[in-house]
C-alpha positions as CSV (number, residue, x, y, z in Angstrom):
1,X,17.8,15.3,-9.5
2,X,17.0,12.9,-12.4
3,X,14.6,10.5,-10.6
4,X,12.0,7.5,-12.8
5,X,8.9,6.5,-11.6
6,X,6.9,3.2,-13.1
7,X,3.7,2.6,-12.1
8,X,1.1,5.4,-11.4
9,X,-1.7,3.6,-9.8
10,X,-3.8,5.3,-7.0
11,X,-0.5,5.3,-4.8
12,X,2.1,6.1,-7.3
13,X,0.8,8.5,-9.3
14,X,0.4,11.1,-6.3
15,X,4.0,10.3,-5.7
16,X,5.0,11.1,-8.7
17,X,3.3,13.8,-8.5
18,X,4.8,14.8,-5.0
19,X,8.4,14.2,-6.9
20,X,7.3,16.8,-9.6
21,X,6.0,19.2,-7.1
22,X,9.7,19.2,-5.2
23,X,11.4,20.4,-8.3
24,X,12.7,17.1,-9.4
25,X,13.1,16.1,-13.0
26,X,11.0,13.2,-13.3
27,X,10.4,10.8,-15.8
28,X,7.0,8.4,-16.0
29,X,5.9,5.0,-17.4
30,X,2.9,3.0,-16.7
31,X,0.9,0.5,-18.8
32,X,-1.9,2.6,-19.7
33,X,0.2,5.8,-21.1
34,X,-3.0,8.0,-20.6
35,X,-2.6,7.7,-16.9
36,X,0.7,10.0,-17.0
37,X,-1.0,12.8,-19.3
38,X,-1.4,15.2,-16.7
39,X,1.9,14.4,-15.1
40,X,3.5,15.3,-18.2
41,X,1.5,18.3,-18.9
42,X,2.9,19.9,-15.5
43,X,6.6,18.6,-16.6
44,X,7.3,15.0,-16.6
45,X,8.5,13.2,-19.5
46,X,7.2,10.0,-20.8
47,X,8.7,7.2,-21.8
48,X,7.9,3.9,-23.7
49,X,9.3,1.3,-21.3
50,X,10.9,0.9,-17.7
51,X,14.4,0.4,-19.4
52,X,14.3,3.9,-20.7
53,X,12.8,5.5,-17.6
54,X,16.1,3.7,-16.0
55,X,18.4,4.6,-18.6
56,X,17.4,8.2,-17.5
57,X,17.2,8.1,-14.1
58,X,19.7,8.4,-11.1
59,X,16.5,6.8,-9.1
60,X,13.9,4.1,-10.1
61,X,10.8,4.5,-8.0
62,X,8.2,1.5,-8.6
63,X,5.2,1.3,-7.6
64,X,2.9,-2.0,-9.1
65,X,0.5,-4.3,-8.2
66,X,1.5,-7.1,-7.4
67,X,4.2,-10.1,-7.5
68,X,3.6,-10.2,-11.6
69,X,3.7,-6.6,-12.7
70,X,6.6,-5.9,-10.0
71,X,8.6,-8.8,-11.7
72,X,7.4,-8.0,-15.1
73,X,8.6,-4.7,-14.7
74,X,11.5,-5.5,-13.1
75,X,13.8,-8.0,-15.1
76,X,11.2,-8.4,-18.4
77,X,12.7,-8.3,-21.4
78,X,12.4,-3.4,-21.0
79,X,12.3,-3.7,-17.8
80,X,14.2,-1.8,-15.2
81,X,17.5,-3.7,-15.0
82,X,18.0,-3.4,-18.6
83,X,18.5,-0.1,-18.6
84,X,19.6,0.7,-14.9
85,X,22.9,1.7,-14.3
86,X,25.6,0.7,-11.5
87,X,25.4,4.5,-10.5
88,X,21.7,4.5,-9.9
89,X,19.3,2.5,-7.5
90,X,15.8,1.0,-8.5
91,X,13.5,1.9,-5.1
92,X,10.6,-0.5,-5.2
93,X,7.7,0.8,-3.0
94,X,5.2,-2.6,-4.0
95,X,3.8,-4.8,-1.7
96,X,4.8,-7.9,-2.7
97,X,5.6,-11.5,-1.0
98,X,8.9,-12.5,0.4
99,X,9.9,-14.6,-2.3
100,X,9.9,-12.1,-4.4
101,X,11.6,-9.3,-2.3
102,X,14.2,-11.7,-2.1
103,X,14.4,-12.4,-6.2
104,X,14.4,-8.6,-6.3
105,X,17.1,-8.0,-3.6
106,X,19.5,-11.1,-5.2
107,X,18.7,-10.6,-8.8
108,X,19.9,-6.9,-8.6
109,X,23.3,-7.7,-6.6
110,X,24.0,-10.2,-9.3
111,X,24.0,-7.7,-11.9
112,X,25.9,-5.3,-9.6
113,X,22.9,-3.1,-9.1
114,X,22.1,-1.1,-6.0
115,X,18.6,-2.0,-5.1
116,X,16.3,-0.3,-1.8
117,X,12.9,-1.4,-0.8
118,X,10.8,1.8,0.6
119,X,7.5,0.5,1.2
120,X,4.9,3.3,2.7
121,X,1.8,3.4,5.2
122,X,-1.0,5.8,4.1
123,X,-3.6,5.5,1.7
124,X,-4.2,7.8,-1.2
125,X,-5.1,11.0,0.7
126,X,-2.1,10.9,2.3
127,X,0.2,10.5,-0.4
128,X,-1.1,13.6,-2.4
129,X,-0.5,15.2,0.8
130,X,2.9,14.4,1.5
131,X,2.0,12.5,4.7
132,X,3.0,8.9,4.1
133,X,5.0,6.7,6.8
134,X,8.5,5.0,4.5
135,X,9.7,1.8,5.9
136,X,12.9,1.4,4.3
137,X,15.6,-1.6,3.8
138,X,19.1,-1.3,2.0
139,X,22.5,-0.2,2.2
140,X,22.8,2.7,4.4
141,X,25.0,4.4,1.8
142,X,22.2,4.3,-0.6
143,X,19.7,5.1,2.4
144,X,21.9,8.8,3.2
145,X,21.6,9.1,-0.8
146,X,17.7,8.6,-0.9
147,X,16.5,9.8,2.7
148,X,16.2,13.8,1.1
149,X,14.5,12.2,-1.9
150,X,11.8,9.8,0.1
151,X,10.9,13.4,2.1
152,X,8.9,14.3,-0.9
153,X,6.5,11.2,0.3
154,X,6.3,12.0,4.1
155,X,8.2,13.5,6.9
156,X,9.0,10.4,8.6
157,X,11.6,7.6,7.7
158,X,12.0,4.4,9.3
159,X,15.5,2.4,8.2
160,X,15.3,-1.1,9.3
161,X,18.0,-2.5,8.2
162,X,20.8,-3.5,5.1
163,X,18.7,-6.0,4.2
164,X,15.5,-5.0,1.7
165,X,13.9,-7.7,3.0
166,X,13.1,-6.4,6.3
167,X,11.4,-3.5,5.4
168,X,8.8,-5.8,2.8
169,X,8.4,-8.0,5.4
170,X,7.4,-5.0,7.9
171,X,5.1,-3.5,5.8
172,X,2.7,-6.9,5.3
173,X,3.1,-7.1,9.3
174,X,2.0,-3.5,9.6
175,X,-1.1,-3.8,6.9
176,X,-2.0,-7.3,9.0
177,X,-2.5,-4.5,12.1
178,X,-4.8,-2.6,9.8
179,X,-6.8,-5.2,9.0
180,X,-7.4,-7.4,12.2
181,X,-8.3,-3.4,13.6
182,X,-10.5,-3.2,10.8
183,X,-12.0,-6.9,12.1
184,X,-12.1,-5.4,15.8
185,X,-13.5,-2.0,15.2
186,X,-16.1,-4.2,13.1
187,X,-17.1,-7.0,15.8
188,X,-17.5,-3.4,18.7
189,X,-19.8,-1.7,16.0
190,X,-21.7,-4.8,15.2
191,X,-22.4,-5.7,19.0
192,X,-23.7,-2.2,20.1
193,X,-25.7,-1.7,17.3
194,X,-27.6,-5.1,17.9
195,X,-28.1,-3.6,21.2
196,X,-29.4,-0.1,20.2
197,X,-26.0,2.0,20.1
198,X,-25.4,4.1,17.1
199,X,-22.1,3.1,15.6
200,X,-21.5,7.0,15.1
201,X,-21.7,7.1,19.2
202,X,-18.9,4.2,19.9
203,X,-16.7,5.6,17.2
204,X,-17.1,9.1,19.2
205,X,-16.5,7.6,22.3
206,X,-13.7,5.6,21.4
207,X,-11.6,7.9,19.6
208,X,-12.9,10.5,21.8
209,X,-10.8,8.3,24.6
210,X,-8.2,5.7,24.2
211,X,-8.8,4.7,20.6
212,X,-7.9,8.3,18.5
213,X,-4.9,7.2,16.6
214,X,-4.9,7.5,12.8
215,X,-6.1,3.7,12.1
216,X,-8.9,4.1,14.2
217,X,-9.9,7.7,13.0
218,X,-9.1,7.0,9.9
219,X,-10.8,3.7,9.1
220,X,-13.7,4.0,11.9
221,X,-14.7,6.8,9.8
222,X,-15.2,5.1,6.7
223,X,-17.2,2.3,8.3
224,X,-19.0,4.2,10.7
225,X,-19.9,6.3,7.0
226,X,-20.4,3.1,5.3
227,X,-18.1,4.7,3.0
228,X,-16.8,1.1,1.0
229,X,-16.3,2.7,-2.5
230,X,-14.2,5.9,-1.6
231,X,-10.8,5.3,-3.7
232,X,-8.3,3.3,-1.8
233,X,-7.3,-0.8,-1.2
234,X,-10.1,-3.6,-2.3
235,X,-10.7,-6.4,-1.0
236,X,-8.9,-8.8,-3.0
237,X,-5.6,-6.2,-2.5
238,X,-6.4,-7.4,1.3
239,X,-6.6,-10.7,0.4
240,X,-3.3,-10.6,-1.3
241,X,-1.6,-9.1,1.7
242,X,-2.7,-11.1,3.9
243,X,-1.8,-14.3,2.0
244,X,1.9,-12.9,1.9
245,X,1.4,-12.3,5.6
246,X,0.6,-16.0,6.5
247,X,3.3,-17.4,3.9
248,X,6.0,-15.5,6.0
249,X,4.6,-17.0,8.7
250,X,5.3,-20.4,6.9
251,X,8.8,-18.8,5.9
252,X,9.3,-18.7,9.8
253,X,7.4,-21.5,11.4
254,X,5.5,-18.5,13.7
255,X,1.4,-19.4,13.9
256,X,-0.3,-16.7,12.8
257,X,-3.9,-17.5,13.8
258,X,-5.7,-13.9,13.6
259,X,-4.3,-13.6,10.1
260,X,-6.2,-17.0,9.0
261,X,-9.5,-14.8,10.6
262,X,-9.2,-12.0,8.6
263,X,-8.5,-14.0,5.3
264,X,-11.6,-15.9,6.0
265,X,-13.6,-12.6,6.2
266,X,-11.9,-11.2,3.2
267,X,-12.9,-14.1,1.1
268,X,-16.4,-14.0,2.6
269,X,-16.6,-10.4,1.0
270,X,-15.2,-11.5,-2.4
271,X,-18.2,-14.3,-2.0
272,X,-20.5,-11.7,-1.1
273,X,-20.0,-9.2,-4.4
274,X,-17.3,-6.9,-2.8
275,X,-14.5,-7.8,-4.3
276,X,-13.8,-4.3,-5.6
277,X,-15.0,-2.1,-3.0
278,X,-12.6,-1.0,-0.2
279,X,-11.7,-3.5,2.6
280,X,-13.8,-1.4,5.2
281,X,-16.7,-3.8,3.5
282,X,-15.4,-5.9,6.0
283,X,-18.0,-4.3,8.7
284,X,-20.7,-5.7,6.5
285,X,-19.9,-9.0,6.9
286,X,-19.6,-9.0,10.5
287,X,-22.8,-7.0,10.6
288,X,-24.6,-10.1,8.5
289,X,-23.5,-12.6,10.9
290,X,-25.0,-10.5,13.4
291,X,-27.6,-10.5,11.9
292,X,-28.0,-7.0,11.0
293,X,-29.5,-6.2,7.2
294,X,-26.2,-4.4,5.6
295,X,-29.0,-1.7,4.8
296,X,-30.6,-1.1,8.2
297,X,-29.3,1.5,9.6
298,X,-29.4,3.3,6.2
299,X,-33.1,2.7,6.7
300,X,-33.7,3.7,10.1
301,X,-31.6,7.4,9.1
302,X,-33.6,8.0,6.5
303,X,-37.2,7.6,8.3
């Protein structure tokens, strides 16, 4: 199959990559051209704007940013919907806000356009191993038509429903679980440390017991390592999730008040000089109200 892929950040590219490695034909376009160079060396072809990749596509994967670049992308002046065509279907795989999942959803109906949203779980890793989570919203025609296709990704496909909508809307409410288990995980490693618990113990207790799924395995590790620069989601990627997160909850008059707590410590990162490092950093924060020197227990392994 003929399948396009824009945007080949830390997430996309391994997708596209994943696409490649199935047998599809597959070709790329991202802002900085350079970033495709090995994609095309093992097969893909390039091309010069989103309206071509399109044109040449029977599927659109995208995979940006944010609200801006997915827009931009999206109905700019070479961007997907020029060139897409009423056979084809544009998949976007962005996290992005309501409002704009809905533009998206609308904007591609009124130019008689079949349109998908297939947001994943996983971080990097995961894509390049073919072990993401899809959340997927649409028409279940073009669902059947994709489902084979979105296997390349990971093994496991949750449909939610004919409208896109749902499935963006999921995926902020699932990264919301990350994070406030990011917060908890924190506030448990902070406490025993302060009373003379290695972090590396409760993390070994605690997925040793109740707490061993992936989130907890996964990110305990990383904080646990004080691991914050490993490639994956910063902090401000956080903040921008979570800011979507709250505004649904403005969309649906539903309180959210554990999503205002995690913003709060995301922007206490950003004012700390961790803007760019993963949102694991969180643990520092917590540690520093604690009272704990973010380089302590550095210290004490070393001596």
């Amino acid at each position: 199959m003929k399948i396009g892929f824009v945007g080949l950040g830390a997430m996309g590219h391994p997708m596209a990559r994943r696409l490649l490695d199935a047998g599809h034909e597959v070709v790329v376009y991202n802002r900085t051209a350079t970033k495709a160079d090995d994609l095309v060396a093992h097969g893909a072809t390039r091309c010069e704007t989103p309206a071509s990749v399109a044109r040449d596509s029977e599927i659109v994967f995208s995979m940006m940013l944010d609200d801006a670049t997915t827009e931009e992308i999206t109905f700019g002046k070479d961007g997907i919907a020029v060139g897409l065509t009423s056979q084809a279907i544009h998949v976007c795989c962005s996290t992005i806000s309501l409002t704009l999942a809905r533009r998206l959803r609308d904007g591609h109906t009124e130019r008689g356009q079949v349109y998908v949203s297939a947001n994943v779980l996983g971080r990097p890793p995961a894509a390049e191993a073919g072990e993401l989570f899809v959340i997927a919203g649409g028409a279940s025609q073009a669902l059947d038509r994709l489902e084979p296709v979105l296997k390349c990704f990971g093994p496991k496909i949750f449909r939610l429903g004919d409208d896109p909508t749902q499935a963006n809307l999921a995926k902020l409410s699932l990264n919301f679980m990350i994070y406030s288990t990011i917060e908890q995980m924190a506030e448990v490693f902070a406490l025993n440390e302060k009373a003379g618990t290695d972090p590396r113990k409760i993390f070994e207790v605690m997925t040793g017991s109740f707490y061993d799924a992936p989130v907890h395995r996964n990110y305990g590790q990383l904080m646990v390592n004080q691991d914050f620069d490993s490639p994956g989601a910063p902090v401000t990627l956080g903040l921008k999730d979570i800011g979507m997160f709250l505004d649904a909850g403005g969309d649906y008059a539903v309180p959210l008040p554990y999503a205002s707590i995690v913003r709060d410590r995301l922007l206490s990162a950003i004012s700390a000089g961790d803007a760019d490092r993963d949102f694991v950093v969180l643990i520092e924060r917590v540690r520093q109200s604690s009272g704990l020197r973010s380089e302590e227990r550095k210290d004490k392994e070393n001596n």
